[in-house]
N, C-alpha and C positions, 0 to 999 in steps of 0.2 A: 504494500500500500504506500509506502515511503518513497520507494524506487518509482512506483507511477506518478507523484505527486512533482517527486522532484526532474522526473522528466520534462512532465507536463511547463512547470516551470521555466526550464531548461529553452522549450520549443517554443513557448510567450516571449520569452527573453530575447530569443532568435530571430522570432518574428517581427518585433518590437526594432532589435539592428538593422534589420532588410527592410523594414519602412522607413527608416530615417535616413538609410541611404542610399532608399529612392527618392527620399523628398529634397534630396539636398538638390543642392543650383549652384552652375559654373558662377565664375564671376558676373559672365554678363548677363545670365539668365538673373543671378539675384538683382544685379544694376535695376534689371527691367522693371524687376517684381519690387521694388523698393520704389522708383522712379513713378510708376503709374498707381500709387497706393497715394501721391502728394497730389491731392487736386490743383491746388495751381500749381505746379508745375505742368500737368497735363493740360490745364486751359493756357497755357502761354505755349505750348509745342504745338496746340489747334491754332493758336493765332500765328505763329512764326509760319505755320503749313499754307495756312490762308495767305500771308502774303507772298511765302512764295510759287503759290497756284497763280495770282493775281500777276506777279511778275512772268511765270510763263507765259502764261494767254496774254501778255502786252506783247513779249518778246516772240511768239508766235501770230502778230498780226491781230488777233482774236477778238482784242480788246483795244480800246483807248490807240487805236491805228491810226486816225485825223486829230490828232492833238493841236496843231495848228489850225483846224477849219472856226471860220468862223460859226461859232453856235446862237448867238445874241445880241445883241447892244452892250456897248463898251460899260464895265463895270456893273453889272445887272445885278444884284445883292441875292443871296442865298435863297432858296422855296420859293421863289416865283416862279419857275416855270421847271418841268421834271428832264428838259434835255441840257439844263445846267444847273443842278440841284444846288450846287456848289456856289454858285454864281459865275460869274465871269470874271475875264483881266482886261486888262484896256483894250486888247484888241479882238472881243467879244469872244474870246477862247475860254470853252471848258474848263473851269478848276477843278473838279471832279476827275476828266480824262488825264490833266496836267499832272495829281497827283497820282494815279493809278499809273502813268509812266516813268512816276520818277523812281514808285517801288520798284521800276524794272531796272532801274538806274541801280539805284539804293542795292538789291538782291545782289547783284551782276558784279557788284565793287565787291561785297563782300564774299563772293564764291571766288572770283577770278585770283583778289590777292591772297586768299587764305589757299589757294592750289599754288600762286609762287611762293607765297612763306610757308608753308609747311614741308615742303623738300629742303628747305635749304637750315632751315631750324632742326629739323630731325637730323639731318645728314654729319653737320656741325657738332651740334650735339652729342650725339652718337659716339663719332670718331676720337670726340674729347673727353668722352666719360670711361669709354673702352680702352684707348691703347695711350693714354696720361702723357706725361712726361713731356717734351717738346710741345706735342700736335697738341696736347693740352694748353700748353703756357700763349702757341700762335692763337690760338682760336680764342681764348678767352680774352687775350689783348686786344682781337680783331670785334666782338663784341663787346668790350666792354669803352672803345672805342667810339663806337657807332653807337651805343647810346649814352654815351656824355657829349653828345650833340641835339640839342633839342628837337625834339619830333617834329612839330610845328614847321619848322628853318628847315630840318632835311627834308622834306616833303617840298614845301616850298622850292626848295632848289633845284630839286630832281625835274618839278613842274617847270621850272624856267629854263630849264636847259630840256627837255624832250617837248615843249611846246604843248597848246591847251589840248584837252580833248578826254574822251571818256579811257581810251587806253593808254594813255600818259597816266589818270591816275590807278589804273590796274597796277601800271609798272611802280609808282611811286609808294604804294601803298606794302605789293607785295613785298619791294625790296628793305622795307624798315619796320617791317612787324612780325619779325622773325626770331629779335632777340630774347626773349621771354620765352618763346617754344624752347631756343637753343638751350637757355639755364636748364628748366626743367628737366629737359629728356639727358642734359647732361648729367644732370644730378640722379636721374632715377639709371640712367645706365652704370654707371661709379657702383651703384649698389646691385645690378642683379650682374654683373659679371663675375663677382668670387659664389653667387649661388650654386646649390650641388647640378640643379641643371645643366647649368652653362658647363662647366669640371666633366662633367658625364658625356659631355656631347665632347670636348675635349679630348677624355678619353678613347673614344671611338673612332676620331684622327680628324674632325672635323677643323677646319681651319675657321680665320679671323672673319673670314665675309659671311660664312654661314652661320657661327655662333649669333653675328651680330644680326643678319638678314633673319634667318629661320626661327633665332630659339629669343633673342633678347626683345628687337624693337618690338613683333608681338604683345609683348609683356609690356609694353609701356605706350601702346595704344587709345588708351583712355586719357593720358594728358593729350594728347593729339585732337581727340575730341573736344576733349572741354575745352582746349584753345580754340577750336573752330567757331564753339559757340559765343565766345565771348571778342574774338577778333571779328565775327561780324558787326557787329553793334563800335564795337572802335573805329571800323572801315567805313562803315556809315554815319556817323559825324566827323570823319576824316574829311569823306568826300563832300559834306554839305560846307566844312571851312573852308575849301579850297574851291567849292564854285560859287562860293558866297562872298570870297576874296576877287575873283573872276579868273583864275588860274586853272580850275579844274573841267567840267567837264561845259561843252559848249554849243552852239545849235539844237541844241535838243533840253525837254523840259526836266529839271532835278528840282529836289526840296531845297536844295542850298542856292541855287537860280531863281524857285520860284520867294527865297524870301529876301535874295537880294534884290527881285523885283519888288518888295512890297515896303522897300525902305522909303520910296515915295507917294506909294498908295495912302501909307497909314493920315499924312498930310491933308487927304480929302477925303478920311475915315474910312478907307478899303479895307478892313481886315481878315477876309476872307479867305485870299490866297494864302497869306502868312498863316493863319488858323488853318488850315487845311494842309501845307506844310509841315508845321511844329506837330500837330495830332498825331499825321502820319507814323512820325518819327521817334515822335515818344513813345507810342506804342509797342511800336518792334524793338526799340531800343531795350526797354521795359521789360517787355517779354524776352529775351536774349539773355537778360541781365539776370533774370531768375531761374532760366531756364538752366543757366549755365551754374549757377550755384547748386541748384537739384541737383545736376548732371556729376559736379563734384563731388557731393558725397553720397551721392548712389553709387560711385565709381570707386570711391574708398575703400580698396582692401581691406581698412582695420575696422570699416562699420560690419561688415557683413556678417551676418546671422543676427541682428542687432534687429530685426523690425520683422 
C-alpha cells in the first residue's frame, strides 16, 4: 500500500515537471507573452501599425496622391466642408492629404536611416566587444569622436554639403545614429563571448566570423530592436528640425514644412496646418516612446518568468 502511494506520488510529481516544461517560453515567446499582457503598450503598437498602413497606401499612390491639387478656397478653417476636413493652406490645399503624406515622409526617415545605422552600429560594435584590444581602443575613439560633436551641427553639415532633399536626410540621419547601437551591442558582446556557448562552438573549431555571425549577434538581437523603436521617433523630429530649418526635405509636403509654413499663418490666426502637424507627430512620437520602453523590459532576460 506504501509502494502504490509512493508511486502514485512519484508519477504526480513527474507529471507536474513535464507540464512546466511544456509551459515554459523561449525568450521571445515570453517577450510576446509579457508585451501583449501591457494594454498600452499594445494600443500604441495599433497606433504605430496604423501609421504605418497610412504611410504605405501614401507611398503606394493609394492615398493623399494630389497633395498639391487645389481642394478649396485659400485658408478654408476646419469642418466646413468633408473634402478638406482639415481645412486648407493658402493655396486651397488639403491639410488632411498634406499630413497623411508627410506620415509617409515621417515613416520612410525612420525605416530608411535605422537600415543604415543598424549595420554599421552592430558591425562596430561587434568587432569591438569580441576581439578588444587595438580594434577596440580605434572604434571607441572613432565613436566617441562623433558624438562629442553635437547632433544638431553634424546633421546640419552633412545636409549642407549633400544638398536638400528627402535622401540627403536618409543619409544624414542614418550616418549619426549609430552611436548608441554601437555602445550597446559592444557592451553586450564583451559579455557573451567568454559564455560556455560561445567556448563550445570554439571547441568544435569554429572560427571568429561564425562564433560572432551564428552563435553571438543572435543573442543580442533584442537591443537591435529596441533601438529600432526608439530611433524612429529620434528620426522623426530629426527630420521635422531640419525641414523646418529648410535644409531637409523639399518639394514635397512634411510636418516640419508644413509648420515652417504656419510661422506666418499663425499672424492671420491659421492654426490649423500647425495643429495638424504637431498632433500628427506627437502621437507617433508618443506611441514609439512607450512602445519602446514595453519592448525593453519585455526583452529583459533578468525579468523573465516574473509576470
Amino acid at each position: 500500500m506504501l509502494e502504490q502511494t509512493a508511486a502514485e506520488n512519484m508519477e504526480a510529481k513527474l507529471n507536474d515537471e513535464i507540464n512546466t516544461i511544456g509551459k515554459s517560453r523561449s525568450l521571445w515567446a515570453d517577450a510576446w507573452h509579457r508585451l501583449v499582457q501591457d494594454k498600452i503598450a499594445v494600443s500604441c503598437l495599433i497606433i504605430v501599425g496604423l501609421y504605418a498602413l497610412v504611410a504605405l497606401l501614401s507611398g503606394l499612390g493609394l492615398i493623399a496622391a494630389d497633395w498639391s491639387q487645389e481642394v478649396g478656397p485659400s485658408y478654408a478653417p476646419p469642418f466646413e466642408n468633408w473634402d478638406y476636413i482639415l481645412g486648407t493652406d493658402l493655396f486651397g490645399r488639403s491639410v488632411l492629404t498634406k499630413v497623411i503624406h508627410g506620415t509617409q515622409v515621417a515613416m520612410s526617415v525612420g525605416l530608411v536611416s535605422s537600415l543604415i545605422a543598424i549595420p554599421i552600429g552592430v558591425a562596430l560594435g561587434a568587432l569591438a566587444g569580441y576581439f578588444g584590444g587595438w580594434v577596440d581602443e580605434v572604434i571607441v575613439w572613432f565613436y566617441t569622436t562623433v558624438s562629442s560633436i553635437p547632433g544638431i551641427m553634424l546633421l546640419m553639415s552633412i545636409a549642407f554639403i549633400l544638398g536638400k532633399g528627402i535622401t540627403t536626410v536618409y543619409i544624414a540621419l542614418g550616418l549619426t545614429s549609430w552611436v548608441g547601437l554601437c555602445r550597446l551591442i559592444r557592451g553586450e558582446v564583451m559579455k557573451h563571448k567568454n559564455r560556455e556557448y560561445v567556448q563550445a562552438a570554439s571547441a568544435i573549431g569554429a572560427g571568429h566570423p561564425r562564433k560572432l555571425i551564428k552563435h553571438i549577434i543572435p543573442n543580442v538581437t533584442h537591443i537591435v530592436i529596441i533601438f529600432t523603436s526608439l530611433q524612429f521617433q529620434v528620426a522623426i523630429k530629426s527630420e521635422v528640425i531640419l525641414s523646418y530649418l529648410g535644409i531637409g526635405v523639399s518639394g514635397q509636403p512634411s510636418w516640419g514644412t508644413m509648420i515652417d509654413d504656419a510661422k506666418l499663418e499663425l499672424a492671420r490666426e491659421v492654426w490649423w496646418q500647425l495643429a495638424g502637424a504637431t498632433v500628427a507627430m506627437f502621437v507617433v512620437v508618443l506611441a514609439f516612446n512607450i512602445l519602446g520602453d514595453a519592448l525593453r523590459d519585455a526583452l529583459d532576460p533578468k525579468l523573465k518568468g516574473k509576470s
